[in-house]
N, C-alpha and C positions, 0 to 999 in steps of 0.2 A: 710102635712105641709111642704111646703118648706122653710129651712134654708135661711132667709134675713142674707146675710151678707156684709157688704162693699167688703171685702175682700174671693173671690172667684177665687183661681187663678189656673191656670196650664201651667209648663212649655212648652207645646203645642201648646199653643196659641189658644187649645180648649174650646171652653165654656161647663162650668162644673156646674152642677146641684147637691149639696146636698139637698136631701128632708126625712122629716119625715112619714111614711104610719104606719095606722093602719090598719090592716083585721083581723076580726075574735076576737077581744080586744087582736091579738097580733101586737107587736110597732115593727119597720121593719127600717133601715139605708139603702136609696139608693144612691149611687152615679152614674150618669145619666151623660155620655158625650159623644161626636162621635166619640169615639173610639171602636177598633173591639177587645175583648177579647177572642171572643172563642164562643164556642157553651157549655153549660152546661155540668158542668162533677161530678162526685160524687164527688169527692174530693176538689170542689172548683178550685176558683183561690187565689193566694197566694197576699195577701196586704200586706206592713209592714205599719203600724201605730205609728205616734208618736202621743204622747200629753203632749202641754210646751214643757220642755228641758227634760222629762223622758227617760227611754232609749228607744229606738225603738224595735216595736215587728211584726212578721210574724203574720198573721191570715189567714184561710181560706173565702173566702167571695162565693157567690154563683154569678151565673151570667144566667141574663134572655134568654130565648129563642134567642131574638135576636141580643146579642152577646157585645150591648151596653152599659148594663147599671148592675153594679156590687150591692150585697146586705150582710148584716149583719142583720140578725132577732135574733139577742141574748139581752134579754132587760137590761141585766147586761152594755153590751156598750154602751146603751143612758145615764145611770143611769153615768157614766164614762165620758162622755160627760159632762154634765151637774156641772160638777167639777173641769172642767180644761179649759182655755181661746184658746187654739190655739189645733187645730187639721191639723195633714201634713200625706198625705198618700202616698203612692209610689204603684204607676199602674203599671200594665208592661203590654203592650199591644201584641196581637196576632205575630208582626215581633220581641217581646221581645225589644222593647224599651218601656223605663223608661220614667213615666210622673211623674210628682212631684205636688200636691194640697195640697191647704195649704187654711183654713176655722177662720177665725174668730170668735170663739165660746162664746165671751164676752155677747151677748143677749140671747143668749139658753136658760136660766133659765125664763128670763121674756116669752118667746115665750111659753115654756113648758106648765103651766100650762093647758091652753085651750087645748093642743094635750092629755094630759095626762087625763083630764075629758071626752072627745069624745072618746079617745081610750078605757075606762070603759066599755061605754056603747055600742060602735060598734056590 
């Protein structure tokens, strides 16, 4: 399920894809953009995460094969999602510049349901 949001932005100028994935009935956070992060490493790459005006936190996020597209498979953070209206993440891409995305999170609850009965049954 991809995140409809009005508001999907990046200091970039990159177009940026928030999407919801279920495999396996586990719920999956991608963020999807043309940017180059890295080739996959065990230790993640390092997100900070706001949501609203909370205070901002570091997280480890995973990153695909091909270097694009970053992930959080923790279902504790959809569920965190789903409670708070604005999400802003901070990138840092492979030359170590800082991208800034900022998500619209106000319809997430109505979208949720349908992702959250497929993701059961997946």
């Amino acid at each position: 399920m991809i995140i409809t949001s009005e508001e999907i932005t990046a200091n970039s100028g990159k177009n940026v894809v928030l999407a919801l994935r279920c495999k396996e009935a586990r719920p999956s956070v991608f963020v999807a953009t043309r940017l180059f992060f890295g080739t996959p490493k065990s230790e993640g790459v390092p997100v900070i995460i706001r949501l609203d005006e909370l205070k901002a936190e570091e997280q480890a996020w995973g990153v695909t094969p091909d270097g694009d597209v970053l992930f959080n498979d923790s279902p504790q953070f959809i569920d965190k999602l789903l409670s708070h209206q604005k999400l802003t993440l901070r990138l840092q891409d492979y030359d170590k510049t800082k991208h800034d995305v900022i998500v619209d999170l106000t319809d997430l609850p109505n979208q949720m349901t349908e992702f959250k009965e497929s993701c059961k049954t997946s």
